[in-house]
N, C-alpha and C positions, 0 to 999 in steps of 0.2 A: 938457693933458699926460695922459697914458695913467697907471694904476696902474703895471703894471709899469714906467715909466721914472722916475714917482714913486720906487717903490719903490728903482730903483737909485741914483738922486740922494740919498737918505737915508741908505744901508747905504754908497757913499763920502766923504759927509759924518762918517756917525758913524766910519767909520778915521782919517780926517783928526783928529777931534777926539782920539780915543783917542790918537793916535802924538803929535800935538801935547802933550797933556796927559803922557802918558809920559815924554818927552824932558825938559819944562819939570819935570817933579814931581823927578826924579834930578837935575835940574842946583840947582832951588830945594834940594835934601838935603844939596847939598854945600857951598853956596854961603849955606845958613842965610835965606834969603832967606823972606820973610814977604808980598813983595808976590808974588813967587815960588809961594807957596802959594796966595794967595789965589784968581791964572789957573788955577790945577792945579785947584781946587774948580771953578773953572767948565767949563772943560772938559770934571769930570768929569759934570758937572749937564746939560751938553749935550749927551755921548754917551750917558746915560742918556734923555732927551730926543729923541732920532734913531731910537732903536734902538723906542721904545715906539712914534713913529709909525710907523715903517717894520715894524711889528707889526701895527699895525690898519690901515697898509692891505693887508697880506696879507690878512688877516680880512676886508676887506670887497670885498675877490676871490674870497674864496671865497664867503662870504654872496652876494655876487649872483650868484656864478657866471660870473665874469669868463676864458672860458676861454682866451683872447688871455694869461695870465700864464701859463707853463708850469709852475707847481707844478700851478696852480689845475687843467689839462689830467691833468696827472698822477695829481691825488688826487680833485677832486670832481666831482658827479653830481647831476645836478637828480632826481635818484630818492631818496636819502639822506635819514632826517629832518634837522630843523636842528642839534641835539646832535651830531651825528656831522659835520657841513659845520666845525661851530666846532672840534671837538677834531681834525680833520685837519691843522689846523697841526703838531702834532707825528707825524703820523702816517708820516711817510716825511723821508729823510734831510734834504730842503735845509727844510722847516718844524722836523723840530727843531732845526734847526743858529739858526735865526733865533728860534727859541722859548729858545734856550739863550742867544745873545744880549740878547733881552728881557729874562730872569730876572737877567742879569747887572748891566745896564745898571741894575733894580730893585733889586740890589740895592748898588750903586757907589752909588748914588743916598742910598737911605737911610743906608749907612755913612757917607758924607763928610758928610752933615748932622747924625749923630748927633755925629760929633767935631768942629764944627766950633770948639770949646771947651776950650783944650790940646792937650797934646802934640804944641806946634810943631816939636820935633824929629825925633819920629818920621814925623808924618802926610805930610810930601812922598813919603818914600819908599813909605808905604803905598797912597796912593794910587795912584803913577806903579808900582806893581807891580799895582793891580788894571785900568788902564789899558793897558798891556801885555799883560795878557790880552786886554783888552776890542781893541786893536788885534788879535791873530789874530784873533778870529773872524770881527771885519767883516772879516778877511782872505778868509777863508772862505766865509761869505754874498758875498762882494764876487765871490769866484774862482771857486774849485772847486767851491763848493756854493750859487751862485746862484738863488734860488728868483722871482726877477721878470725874467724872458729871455720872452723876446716869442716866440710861437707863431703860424705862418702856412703855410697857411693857418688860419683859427681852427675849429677841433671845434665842434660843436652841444653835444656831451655829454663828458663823461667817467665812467673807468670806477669811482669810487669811492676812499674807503683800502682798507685791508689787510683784509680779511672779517673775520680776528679782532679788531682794532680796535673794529669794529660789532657785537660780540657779547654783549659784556658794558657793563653802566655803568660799571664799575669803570675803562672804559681812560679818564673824563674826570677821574680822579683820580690813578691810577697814575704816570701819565709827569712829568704836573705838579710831583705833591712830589717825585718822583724827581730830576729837577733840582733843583730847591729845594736837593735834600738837595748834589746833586753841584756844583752852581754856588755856593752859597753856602759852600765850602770856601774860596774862591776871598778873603772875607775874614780870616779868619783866619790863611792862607797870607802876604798882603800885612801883616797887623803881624806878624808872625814873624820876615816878612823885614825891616821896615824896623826891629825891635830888634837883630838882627844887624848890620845898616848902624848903627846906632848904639852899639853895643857895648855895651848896658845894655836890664834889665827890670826896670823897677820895679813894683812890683805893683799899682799902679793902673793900669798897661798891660798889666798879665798880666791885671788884669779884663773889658777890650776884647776879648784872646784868647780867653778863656773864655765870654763871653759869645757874640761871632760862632761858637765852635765848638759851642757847645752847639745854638743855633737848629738849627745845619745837620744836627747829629748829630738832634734830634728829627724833624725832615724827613725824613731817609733810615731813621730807626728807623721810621717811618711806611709809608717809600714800599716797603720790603723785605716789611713785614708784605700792601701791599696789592698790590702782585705776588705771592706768594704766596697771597692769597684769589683772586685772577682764576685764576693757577693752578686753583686748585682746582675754583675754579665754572666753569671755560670747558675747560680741553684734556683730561677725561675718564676720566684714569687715575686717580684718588682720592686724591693726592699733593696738595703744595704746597711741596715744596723737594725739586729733583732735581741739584744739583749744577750746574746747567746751567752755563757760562763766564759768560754774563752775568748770572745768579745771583750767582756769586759777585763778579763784576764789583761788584756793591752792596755786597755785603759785606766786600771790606778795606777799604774807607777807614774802614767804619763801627766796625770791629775796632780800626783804627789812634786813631780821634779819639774813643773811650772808653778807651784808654789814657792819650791825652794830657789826656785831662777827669781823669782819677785822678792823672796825673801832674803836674797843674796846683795838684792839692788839697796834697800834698806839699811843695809849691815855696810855696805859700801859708801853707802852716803851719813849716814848715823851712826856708825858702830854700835848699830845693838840688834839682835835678834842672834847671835855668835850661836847659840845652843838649841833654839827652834831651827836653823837653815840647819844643820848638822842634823839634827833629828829629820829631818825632811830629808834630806840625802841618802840616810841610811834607812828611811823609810822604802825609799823607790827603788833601794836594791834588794830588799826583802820582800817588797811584791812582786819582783821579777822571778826571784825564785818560787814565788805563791804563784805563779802564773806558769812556773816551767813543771810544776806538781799539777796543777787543771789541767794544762796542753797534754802531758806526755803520762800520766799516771793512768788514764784511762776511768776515773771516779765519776766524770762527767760526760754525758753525752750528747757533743757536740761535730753539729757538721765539720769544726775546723779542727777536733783531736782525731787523728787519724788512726791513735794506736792505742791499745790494751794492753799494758804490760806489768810487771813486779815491780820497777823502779821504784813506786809511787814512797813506800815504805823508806824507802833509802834517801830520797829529796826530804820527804816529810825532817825524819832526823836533821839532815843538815840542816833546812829551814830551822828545825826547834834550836839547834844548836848555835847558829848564827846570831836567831834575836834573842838567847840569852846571852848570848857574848856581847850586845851591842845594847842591853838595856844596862846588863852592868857595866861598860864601859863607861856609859852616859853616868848613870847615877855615879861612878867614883869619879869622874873627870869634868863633866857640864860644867862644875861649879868654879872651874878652871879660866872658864873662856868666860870672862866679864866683860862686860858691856865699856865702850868707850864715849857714849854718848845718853843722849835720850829723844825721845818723841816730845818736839814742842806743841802740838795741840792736833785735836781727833781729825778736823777739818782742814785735810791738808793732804798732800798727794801722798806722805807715807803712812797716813790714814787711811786712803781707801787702800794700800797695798795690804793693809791689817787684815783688812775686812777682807779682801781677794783671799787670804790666805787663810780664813776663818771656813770662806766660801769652797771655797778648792776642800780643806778638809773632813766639813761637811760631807760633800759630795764625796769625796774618797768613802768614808765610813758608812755610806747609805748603799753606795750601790759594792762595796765588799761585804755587807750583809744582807743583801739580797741576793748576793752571788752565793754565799755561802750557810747562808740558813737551812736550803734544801738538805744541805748535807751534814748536816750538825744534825737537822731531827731522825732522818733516815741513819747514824751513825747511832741515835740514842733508842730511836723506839725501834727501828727497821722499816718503817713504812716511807715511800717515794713520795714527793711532792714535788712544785716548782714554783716560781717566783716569775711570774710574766711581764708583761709590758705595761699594762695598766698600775703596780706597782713602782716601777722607773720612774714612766713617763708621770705619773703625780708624785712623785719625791724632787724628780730631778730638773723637769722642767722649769719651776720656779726656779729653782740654786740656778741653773743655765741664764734664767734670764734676767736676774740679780748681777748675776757676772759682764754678761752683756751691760748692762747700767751701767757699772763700776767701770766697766773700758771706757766707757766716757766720759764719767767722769771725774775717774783718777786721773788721767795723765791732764784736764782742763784746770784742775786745782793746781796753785805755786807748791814747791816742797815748803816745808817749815810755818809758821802764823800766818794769817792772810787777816787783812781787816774785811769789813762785811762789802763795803764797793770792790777792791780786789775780788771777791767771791761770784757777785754776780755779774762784773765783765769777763769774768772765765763760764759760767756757768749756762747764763740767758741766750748769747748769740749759737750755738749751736740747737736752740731749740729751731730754728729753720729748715736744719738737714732733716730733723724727727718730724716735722708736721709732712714735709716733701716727702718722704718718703712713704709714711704713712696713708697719705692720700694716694699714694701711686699703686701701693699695694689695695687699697681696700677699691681704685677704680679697676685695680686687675680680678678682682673679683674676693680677695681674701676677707673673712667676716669672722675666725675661729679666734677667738678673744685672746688667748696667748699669741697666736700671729700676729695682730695686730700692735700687742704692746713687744712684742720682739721687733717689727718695723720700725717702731718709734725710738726704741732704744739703738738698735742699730745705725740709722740714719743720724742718730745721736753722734752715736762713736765715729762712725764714719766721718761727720764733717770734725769732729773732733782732730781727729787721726789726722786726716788731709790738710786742715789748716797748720799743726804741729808740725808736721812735712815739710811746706811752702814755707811756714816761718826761720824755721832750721837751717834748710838747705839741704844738700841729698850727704854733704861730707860730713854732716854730725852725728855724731855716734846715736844718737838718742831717734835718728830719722828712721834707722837701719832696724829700732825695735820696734817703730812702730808701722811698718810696713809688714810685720808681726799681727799687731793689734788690726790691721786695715783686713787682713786672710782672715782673721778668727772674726772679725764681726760679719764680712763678706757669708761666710759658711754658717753662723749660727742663723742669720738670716734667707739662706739658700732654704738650710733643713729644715726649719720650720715653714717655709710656703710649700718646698718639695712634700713632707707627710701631712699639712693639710689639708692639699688642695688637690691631691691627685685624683684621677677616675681609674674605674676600673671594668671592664665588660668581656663578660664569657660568649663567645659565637660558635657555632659548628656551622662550615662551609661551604657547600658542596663545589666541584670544580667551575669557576667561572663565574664562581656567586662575589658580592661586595656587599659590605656590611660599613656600615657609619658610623664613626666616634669624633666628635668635636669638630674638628674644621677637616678629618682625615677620612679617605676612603682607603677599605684594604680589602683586594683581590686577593683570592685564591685561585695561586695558577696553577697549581698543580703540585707532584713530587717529583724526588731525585733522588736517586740511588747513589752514595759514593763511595768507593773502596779504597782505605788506606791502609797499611800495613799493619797496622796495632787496632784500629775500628773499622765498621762498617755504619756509616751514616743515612739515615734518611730526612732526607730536606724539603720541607715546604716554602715552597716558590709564593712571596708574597708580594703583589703590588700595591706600591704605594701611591696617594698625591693626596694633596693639601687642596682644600677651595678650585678642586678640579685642575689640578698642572699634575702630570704625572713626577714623581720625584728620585723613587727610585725603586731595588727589590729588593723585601729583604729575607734572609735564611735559616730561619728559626732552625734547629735539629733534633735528630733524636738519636744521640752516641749508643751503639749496642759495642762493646768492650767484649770480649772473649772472658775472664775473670769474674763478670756482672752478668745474673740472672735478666736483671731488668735492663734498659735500657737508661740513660743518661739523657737529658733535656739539654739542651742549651739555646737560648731564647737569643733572639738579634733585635738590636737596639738601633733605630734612628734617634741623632741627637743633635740639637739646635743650639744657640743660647739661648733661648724661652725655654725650651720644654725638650722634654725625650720621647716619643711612638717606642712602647716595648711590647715587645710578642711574644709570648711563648709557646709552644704547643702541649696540651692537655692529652688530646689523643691523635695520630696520624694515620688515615686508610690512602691505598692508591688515588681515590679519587675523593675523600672527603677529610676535614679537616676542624679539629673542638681547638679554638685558640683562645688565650688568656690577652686582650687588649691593654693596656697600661697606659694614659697617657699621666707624666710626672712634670709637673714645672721647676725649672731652675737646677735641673740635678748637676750638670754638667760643670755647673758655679761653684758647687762643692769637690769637686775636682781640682778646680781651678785655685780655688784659694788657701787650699792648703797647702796646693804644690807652693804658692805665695807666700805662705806663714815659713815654710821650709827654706826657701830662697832668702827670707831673711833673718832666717837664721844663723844660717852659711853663710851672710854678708858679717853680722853680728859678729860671729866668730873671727873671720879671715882681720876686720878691721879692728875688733880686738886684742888682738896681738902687736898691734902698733903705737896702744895706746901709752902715754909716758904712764911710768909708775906713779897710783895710788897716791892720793894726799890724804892726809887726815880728817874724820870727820869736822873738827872746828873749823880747818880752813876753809873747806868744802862750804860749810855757812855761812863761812866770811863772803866767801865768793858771788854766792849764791847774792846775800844781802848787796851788794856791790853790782852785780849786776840787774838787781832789779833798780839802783835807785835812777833818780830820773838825771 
């Protein structure tokens, strides 16, 4: 048997088990059935089991260069190193549509054996809803995005992935957590729905929620940070967030499922918001699909959609199909999940989580309409438009730095009443961090009026943060979130001095010439010819130093691809903790050289702190799991009250 007939034996096997197991998991839901359950687990252990092999033998189609498979025809090239042969599975539409399958089926897998212990009620439904997914895709792979179709006569070669693909390391991490981040919503979505179907949340199953949403949200806070450093180090403009549609594409779900993580904390400590977190849960799994319609549909044109294909029609459906199945699940069931407490007054730490949530919302629905206005008037009238950065950046920049407040001063408010002295010994002494820091920025030269009140607020949160920290101790759960809160103000504060304050200077070179930017001198040494087996590079030889100490060289390029007309830029980056020297080249001759100068402060901070927001996530979660079972919201206030008295 050939790979590609393998391959398709396996991708209609794993539908069969998916639909199978779907059918069976909603009928066991209704039916209470336990033997019921148990086929639904298997099921789901088998399409997870189909989809991994029908994975690696893509993989080992492409590793040998199997070009009789038509992905394989499409993407790969006995010229490619092997890192680039292995990461082509996501590299064009029908490998990621099978890659996304894999992710899925990994992760159906782990979830049904994580639960396989309780919550007989709920889990038929959960799983026969991740199931259900898992049947479109193999719909998918199976249909319209077949990646194992037999090629004939068979090529010798092919012409490689996508040049940018092969340009940076970053794309064999990039895409990967990107899914993660967008496939792994996919559980969460499923116990939301199957506590709806049950008309009750009890909070040892709002800890399933929370847990499945957290992973995915550290995933996609990862995978948005490392699209944006590939940004930066690959397409040449000195950026790393340009609004782009599939930019944003990442970012509502991720907007939407930190509300519901805030909104979950509330419900855990108050019992109430049962049917807002739930609506936010299945919100962030329905923008995942809105974002695998912009990525892979080809409607939008964007540096980061690699492909133009028919799908687009076929997601669209499921999309519509989905959030009618989940508004009406809500409208017959919401009225299910009642509240077990209440909000004692506005001024009070699950006050400002109202507002974060009001805030997050906001921002979801401003920048999904800006994403998508373009394409609603070009659908109605036919004419192209677009929605640029001066739109964002005055929508969103306030919501940003409203939010920035709020981290400061939610977590410095008590939960529950406070009298007005309790208010202002939480409130007044962190104004110290905001004047320090403020000053520090505006003596580093910052004067752009949002900068400045972003300093303020930050340094706010920050001593916020920090004090809440040292007061805790590092083993309390509540330290682990906010070393969370300490990455997100670190980075709201990075990006705002980073697009301030940068410069920027166009020079052409001639050999041996130096040209001057801020404290930096940069020589043009020359060029360099490099031969690799899938490019041919040419390099400008650049010297650096600072306040006259030579520092180092750096090698800007210009990728020419065999597949590409033009050539490929990729710029080299000196990076500090103050500031980054980026270069890129504009135009390259033997002996002269047009270079794009850059100097950006603080970018590398942004690097830095998400990878921090990420870390304590993953702390959040790991110690998570140790925590005793959930008390009730009263006693929780009992406690709460008891441990404030003096």
């Amino acid at each position: 048997m050939t790979l590609a007939a393998l391959g398709r034996l396996l991708i209609l096997a794993s539908l069969l088990a998916a639909t199978t197991g779907a059918v069976l998991g909603f009928a066991s839901g209704a039916k209470k059935s336990l033997i019921g359950l148990q086929w639904t687990r298997r099921f789901a252990y088998a399409f997870a089991a189909l989809m991994v092999l029908a994975t690696l033998v893509m993989e080992r189609a492409l590793v040998t260069h199997d070009f009789s498979v038509s992905y394989v025809a499409h993407v790969g090239s006995r010229a490619v190193p092997l890192w680039v042969t292995i990461v082509s599975l996501w590299s064009s539409l029908e490998g990621s549509i099978l890659f996304w399958g894999f992710v899925l089926g990994i992760f159906i897998a782990a979830a049904t054996l994580l639960t396989r212990i309780g919550h007989e009620g709920e889990m038929p439904y959960a799983i026969a809803t991740w199931l259900t997914c898992g049947s479109f895709f193999s719909f998918l792979i199976a249909g319209p995005a077949n990646p194992f179709l037999t090629v004939s006569p068979v090529p010798l070669d092919g012409p490689g992935p996508n040049p940018l693909l092969q340009n940076h390391i970053l794309m064999v991490a990039h895409p990967p957590m990107l899914y993660l981040g967008y496939v792994g919503m996919t559980i969460p979505f499923g116990f939301a729905t199957a506590a709806l179907f049950r008309g009750r949340l009890e909070l040892t199953f709002l800890r399933l929620i929370r847990n499945s949403l957290l992973l995915s949200w550290i995933f996609l806070t990862l995978a948005i940070m490392l699209g944006g450093w590939w940004a930066y180090e690959v397409l040449g403009w000195g950026g790393y967030w340009a609004w782009d549609p599939v930019e944003n594409a990442s970012l509502l779900p991720w907007l939407t499922a930190t509300a519901a993580l805030h909104s979950a904390i509330i419900l855990q400590r108050r019992g109430v918001l049962k049917g807002w977190t739930i609506t936010l849960v299945q919100a962030s799994f329905l923008l995942t699909v809105l974002g695998t319609f912009m990525t892979r549909s080809g409607v939008f044109n964007s540096v980061h959609s690699f492909t133009q294909s028919a799908i687009g029609p076929t997601i669209l459906v499921f999309l519509a199909a989905v959030l009618i199945g989940t508004v009406t699940l809500l409208a017959l069931r919401i009225d299910s999940l009642e509240s077990d407490g209440s909000i004692d007054g506005a001024v009070s730490r699950e006050g400002s989580f109202l507002l974060n949530n009001l805030l997050l919302a906001i921002l979801t629905f401003t920048v999904l309409i800006g994403t998508l206005f373009p394409l609603v008037v070009e659908a109605i009238s036919g004419k192209q438009m677009s929605v640029g950065r001066p739109y964002f950046d005055s929508m969103v920049v306030p919501a940003g730095v409203a939010l920035l407040f709020l981290l400061g001063v939610g977590p410095a408010l008590p939960w529950g009443r406070a009298s007005r002295e309790e208010i202002k010994r939480a409130l007044l002494p962190p104004l110290i961090g905001a004047a320090m820091l403020t000053i520090a920025g505006v003596a580093f030269g910052a004067r752009n009026p949002w900068t400045i009140l972003t300093l303020a607020f930050g340094g706010y949160a920050i001593q916020v943060t920090v004090s809440a920290m040292w007061k805790a101790g590092w083993k309390a759960r509540t330290t682990r979130a906010y070393v969370i809160h300490l990455g997100f103000a670190i980075a709201i504060v990075a990006i705002a001095l980073s697009s301030t304050m940068r410069t920027q200077t166009e020079v052409t070179l001639a050999k041996g010439q130096t040209a001057k930017t801020g404290n930096y001198s940069v020589t043009f040494l020359g060029t360099e010819l490099r031969n690799e087996p899938h490019r041919m590079s040419s390099v400008a030889l650049i010297a650096i130093a600072k306040n006259g100490k030579a520092i180092k060289t750096l090698e800007p390029r210009m990728n020419q691809y065999e597949m590409m007309r033009e050539p490929i830029g990729t710029p080299d980056v000196y990076s500090t903790i103050g500031g980054d020297l980026y270069i890129s080249i504009a135009s390259l001759e033997e002996s002269r050289a047009s270079l794009l100068i850059i100097t950006t402060p603080f970018v590398s901070w942004i690097w830095f702190s998400v990878v921090l927001m990420a870390i304590g996530g993953a702390i959040s979660l790991i110690r998570f799991r140790r925590v005793a079972p959930a008390v009730q919201p009263a006693l929780i206030d009992k406690l709460e009250t008891l441990s404030h008295t003096p």
